[in-house]
N, C-alpha and C positions, 0 to 999 in steps of 0.2 A: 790445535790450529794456531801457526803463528802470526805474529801483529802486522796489521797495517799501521803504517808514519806517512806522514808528510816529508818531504814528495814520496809518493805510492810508487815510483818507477824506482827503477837501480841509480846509485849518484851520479853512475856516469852520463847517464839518457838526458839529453836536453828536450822537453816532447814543449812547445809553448802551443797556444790556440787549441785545445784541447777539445772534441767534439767527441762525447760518449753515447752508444748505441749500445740497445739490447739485441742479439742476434742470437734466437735459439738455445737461449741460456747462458751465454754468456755476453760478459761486458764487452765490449772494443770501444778501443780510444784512437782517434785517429788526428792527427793535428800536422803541423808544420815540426819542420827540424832544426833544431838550432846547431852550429856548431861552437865548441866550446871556444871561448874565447875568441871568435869567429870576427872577420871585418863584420859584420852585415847582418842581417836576418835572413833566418831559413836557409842555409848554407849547403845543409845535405839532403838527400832520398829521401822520399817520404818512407815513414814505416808504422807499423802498426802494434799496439799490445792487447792482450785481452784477459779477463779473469773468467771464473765463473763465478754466476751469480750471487751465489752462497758463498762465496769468501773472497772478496776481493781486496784479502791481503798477498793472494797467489797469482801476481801477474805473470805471463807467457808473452817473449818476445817473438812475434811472428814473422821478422824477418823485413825485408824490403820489398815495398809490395809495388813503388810505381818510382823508376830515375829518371832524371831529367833529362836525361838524355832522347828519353821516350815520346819527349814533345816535338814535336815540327820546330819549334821554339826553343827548345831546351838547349842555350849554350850555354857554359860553365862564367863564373861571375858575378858580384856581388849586385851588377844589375840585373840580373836573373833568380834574382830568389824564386823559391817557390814558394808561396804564400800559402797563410790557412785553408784546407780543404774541408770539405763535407762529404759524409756517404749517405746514400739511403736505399733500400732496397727497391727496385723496380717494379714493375707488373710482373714482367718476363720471369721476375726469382732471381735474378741476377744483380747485384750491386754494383752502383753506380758511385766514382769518383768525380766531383768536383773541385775546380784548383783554378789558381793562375799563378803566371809566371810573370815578372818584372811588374812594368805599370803600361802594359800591351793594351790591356782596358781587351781584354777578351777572357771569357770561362770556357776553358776547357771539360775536356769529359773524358774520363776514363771508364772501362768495366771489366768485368772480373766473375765469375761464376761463384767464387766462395767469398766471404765477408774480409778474409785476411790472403786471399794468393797475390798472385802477378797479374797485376792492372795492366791492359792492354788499351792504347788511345785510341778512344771511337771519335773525338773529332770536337769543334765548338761549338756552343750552343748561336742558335740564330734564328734570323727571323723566315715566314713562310717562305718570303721570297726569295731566301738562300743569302741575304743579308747576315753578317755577322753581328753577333750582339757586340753593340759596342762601337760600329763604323756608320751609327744614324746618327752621331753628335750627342749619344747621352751623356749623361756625367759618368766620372770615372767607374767601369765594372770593375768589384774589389771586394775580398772578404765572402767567398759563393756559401751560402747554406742551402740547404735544400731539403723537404718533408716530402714525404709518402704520408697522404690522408690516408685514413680509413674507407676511403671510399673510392679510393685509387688514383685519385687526382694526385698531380705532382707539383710540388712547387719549388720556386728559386726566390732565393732574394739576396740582394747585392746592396753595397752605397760607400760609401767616403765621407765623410763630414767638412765643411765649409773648411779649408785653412790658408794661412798664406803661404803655401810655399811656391816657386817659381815653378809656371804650368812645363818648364822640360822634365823636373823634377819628377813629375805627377804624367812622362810618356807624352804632352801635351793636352791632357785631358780634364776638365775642370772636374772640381767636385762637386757633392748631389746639397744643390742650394733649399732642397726639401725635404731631407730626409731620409730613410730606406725604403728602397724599392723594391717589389717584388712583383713574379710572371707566376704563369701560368707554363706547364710543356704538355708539349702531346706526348704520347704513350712511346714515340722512339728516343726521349729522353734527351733532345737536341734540339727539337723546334721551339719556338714558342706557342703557346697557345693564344694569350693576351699579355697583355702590359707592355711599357712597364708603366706601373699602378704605385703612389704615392702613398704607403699605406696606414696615415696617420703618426706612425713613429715621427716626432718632429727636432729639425738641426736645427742650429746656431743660424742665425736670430731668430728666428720663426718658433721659438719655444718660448719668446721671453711672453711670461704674463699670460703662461699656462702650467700646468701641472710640471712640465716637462723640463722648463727653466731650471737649469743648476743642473740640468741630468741630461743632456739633449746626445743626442743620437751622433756618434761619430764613426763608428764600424763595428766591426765584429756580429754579424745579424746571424742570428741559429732562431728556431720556431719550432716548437713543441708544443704538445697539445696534453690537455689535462681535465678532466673531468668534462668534455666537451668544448672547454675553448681553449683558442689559441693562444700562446703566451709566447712573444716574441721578444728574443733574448740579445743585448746588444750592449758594447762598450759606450759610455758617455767621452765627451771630449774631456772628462776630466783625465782619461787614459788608465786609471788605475781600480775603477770599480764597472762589476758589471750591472747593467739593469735591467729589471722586467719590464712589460709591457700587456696589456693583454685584450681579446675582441672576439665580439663572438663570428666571426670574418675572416679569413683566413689573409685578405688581402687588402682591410679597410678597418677604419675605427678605432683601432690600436688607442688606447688609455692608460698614461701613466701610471705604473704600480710604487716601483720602490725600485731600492738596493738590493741586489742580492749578495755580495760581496766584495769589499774592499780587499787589494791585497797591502794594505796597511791600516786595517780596520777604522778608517778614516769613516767616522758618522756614526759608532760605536762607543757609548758613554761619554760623549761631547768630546771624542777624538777627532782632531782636527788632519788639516795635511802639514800642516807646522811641526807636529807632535806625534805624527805616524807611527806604529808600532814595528813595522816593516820597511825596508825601500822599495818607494812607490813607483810605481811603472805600468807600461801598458797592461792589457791583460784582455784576455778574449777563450771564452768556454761556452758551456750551459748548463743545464739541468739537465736527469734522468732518473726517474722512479724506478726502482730495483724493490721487488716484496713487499711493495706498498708504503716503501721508505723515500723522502728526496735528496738527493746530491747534488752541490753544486762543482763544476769543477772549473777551472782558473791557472792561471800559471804565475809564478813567481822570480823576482829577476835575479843574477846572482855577478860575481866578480866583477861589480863596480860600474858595469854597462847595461845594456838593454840586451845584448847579442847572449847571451846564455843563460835561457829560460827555464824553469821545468815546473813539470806537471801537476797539480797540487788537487785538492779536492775535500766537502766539508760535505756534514751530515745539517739538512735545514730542512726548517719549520715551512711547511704550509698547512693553512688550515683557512676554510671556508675561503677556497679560491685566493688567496692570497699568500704571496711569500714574507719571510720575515729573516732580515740580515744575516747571514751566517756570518760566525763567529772564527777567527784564524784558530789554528789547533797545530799540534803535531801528529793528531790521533784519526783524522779527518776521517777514511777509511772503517777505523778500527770498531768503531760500535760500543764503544768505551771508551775509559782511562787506561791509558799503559799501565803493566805493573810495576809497580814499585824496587822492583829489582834488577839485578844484573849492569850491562854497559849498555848505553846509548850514546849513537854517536850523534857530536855536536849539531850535522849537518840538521836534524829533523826541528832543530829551533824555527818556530812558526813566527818570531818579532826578533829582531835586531836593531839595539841604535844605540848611540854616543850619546853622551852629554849633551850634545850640542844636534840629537836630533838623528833622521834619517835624510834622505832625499830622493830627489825622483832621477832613476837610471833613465838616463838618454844613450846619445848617439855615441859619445863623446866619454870615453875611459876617465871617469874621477878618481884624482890622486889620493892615496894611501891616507891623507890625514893623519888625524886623530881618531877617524870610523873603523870599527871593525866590517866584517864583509864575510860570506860566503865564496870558496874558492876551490878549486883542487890543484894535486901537484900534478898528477898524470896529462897526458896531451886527450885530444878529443877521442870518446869511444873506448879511454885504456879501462878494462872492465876493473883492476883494482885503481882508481883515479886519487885516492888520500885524498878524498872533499872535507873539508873542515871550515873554521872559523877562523881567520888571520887576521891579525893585527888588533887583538884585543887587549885593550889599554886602560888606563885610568877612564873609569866612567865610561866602561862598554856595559853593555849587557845584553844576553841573549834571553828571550822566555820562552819556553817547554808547557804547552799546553795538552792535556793534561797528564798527571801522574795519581795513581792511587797512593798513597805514601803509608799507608796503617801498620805493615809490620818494617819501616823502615828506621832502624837506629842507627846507620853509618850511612855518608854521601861522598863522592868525591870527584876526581876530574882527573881527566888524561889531558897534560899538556905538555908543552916544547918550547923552549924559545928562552930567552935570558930575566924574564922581569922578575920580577922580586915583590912581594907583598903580601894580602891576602883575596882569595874570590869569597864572596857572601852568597851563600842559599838565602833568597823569600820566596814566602808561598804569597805574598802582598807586595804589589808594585814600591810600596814607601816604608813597609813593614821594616820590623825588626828582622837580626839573621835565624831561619830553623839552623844554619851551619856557619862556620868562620875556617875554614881553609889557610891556610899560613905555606905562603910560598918560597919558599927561600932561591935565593940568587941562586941561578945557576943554570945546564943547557943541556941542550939534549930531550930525548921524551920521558914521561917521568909521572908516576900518579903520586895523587895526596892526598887525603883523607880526614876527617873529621867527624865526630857526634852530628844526629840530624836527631832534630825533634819534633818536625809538622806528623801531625796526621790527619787521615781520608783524603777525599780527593781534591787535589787542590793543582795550579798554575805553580811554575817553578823558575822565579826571578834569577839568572846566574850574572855577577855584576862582579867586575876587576875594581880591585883601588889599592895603588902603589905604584914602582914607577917600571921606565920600560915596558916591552908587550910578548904577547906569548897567542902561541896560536891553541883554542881549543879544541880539542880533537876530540874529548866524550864527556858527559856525566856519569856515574856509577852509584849504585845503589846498595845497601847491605843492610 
């Protein structure tokens, strides 16, 4: 069986907002699409991948399952993205697509008779009286998740968190000053049944001098259920960590749990966001129990912007109703430690940052610096893309979570570029070197090699110091 890495998808897939379902043995991931290097978010078709159960290092691209072209709404333009979707399977047996497009402040609906074909638009969700969700003056509809109870009931829930930005920005529609909301539908998966219902998750101000303060409710709302209650899963305004929530209520009561993952493990052995392990950035996923196991899944930002996201995913602790931070990896997927051999490419490094730190990906392309960055050379969608590590320099460093290292006595690196010096193997953030690599001047792709002395399973510091910069392209093992 071969290995799962972080990101689980192909280099070239941008999948961000990642929402995974179990469907008859297998996994599906179904999220928003980034393009690479893209003006914007959500750039392209939605599409789908799936694994099965039993090894979901074996993901299957299923194609395009819903274009945008397919909305009443759907015109081309970076004011039209299509935003994070949700699926869940209906009464009927039929799966149902939630989405929206721009900041319309309406949920659309798509369906589909198998978990991964061609989505066909059945229409928006609204109220009995034929009212569209969305045109009673709510706060902005945005971010649709949606569960199939146990007992056939259906639910939505939507919201925005409090911000400043100018309401044409936001479509003209304010944001949710309480919170995440969530309805009720009736059985044709379009109406409402109730709501919308405030359902304890609480926003900015309305959190201060609760559990919830430091963590308060900004978007991305998904709702899973677990051991019989609900655990409602949502980004904080902080943008780069997700949080739980949980109630024995499907649409009330909600009570602050924790982190579930940082994607700069910001809150991870008094890791600050100063000191991030990753660059920080939005992020929006959830949970799913596969064989009695939990995963979280998340996305990660890359080439220096917020616009090219991909799909990432960690193996975490819950025990007695509660979650417990998952930890960044390369191996996320894998159900282990990678082995200790062969080539891995640079791309699957779970931390990246300079001397001088990481930062949080916006809107707004950050210059080259002194930061190294995740990148490729190919344009959007080229299946071989040459994604690597650029512009790594004096005082970069990538770390590789985890390696088995036991029968490893050589390490080395595939790189390119002009700089000159040496890279250092630790299995310790501060440690001394398990390797010392000696680069010498000069251009072109090129490997180099060195004695390695860590052994079992350990974290794998790779840090440049010398001058110039070089792009790295893999680790190697022997």
């Amino acid at each position: 069986m071969k290995q799962a890495f972080n990101p689980y998808l192909p280099s070239y897939e941008y999948i961000p907002d990642g929402e995974p379902h179990l469907f008859d043995g297998r996994v599906y991931v179904y999220g928003s699409h980034d393009k690479f290097d893209g003006a914007s978010f959500c750039l392209n078709d939605y599409v789908a991948w799936s694994a099965p159960a039993d090894d979901l290092a074996d993901w299957r691209y299923e194609g395009v399952i819903f274009r945008r072209g397919q909305d009443p709404d759907g015109k081309p333009g970076i004011m039209n993205a299509m935003y994070a979707p949700d699926v869940c399977r209906g009464p009927d047996g039929r799966y149902y697509l939630y989405y929206f497009i721009g900041y319309r402040g309406l949920i659309s609906v798509a369906v589909c008779d198998t978990p991964a074909g061609s989505y066909e638009f059945l229409g928006h969700v609204r109220y009995p009286d034929g009212t569209l969700l969305g045109k009673k003056g709510e706060p902005l509809q945005f971010d649709p998740g949606v569960f199939a109870d146990d007992d056939g009931k259906i639910y939505l829930y939507t919201g925005f968190g409090p911000v400043r930005y100018p309401a044409f920005l936001l479509g003209g529609h304010r944001p949710s000053a309480h919170g995440a909301m969530g309805f009720e539908l009736e059985r044709d998966m379009l109406t409402l049944k109730s709501g919308p219902a405030y359902i304890g998750v609480k926003g900015r101000p309305e959190g201060k001098g609760t559990p919830y303060e430091g963590h308060e409710f900004f978007e991305a709302s998904s709702l899973r259920k677990f051991g019989g209650r609900y655990y409602f899963i949502y980004s904080s305004f902080r943008g780069h960590e997700l949080c739980w929530a949980v109630s024995d209520s499907p649409l009330s009561g909600f009570e602050y749990g924790g982190t579930l993952v940082s994607n700069g493990d910001v809150g991870l052995g008094g890791i600050t966001e100063r000191d991030a392990l990753n660059y920080l950035g939005n992020t929006h996923g959830s949970v799913i129990e596969i064989g009695g196991k939990y995963y979280v899944f998340y996305h990660r930002h890359t080439n220096r912007h917020a616009f090219s996201r991909q799909a990432c995913a960690e193996r975490i602790s819950f025990e007695d109703g509660r979650f417990t931070q998952a930890e960044l990896t390369s191996c996320g997927l894998n159900g282990g430690p990678l082995e200790g051999r062969g080539e891995y490419e640079a791309r699957i490094a779970c931390g990246l940052y300079s001397r001088s730190g990481s930062y949080f990906s916006g809107v707004m392309k950050k210059p080259k610096g002194k930061r190294p960055y995740f990148t490729q050379s190919g344009k959007d969608r080229d299946c071989d893309p040459d994604q690597y590590i650029a512009n790594f320099r004096e005082g970069s460093t990538a770390l590789f979570r985890y390696f088995s290292f036991d029968d490893v006595t050589s390490a080395g690196v595939r790189i390119r570029g002009k700089g000159g010096g040496k890279i250092l193997f630790r299995t310790e953030r501060d440690g001394g070197p398990a390797a010392v690599i000696e680069i010498p001047r000069g251009e072109g792709e090129r490997v180099l090699e060195a004695p390695f002395s860590a052994k079992g399973v350990k974290p794998l510091y790779v840090s440049y110091a010398g001058a110039g910069k070089v792009d790295l392209l893999a680790v190697i093992f022997s």
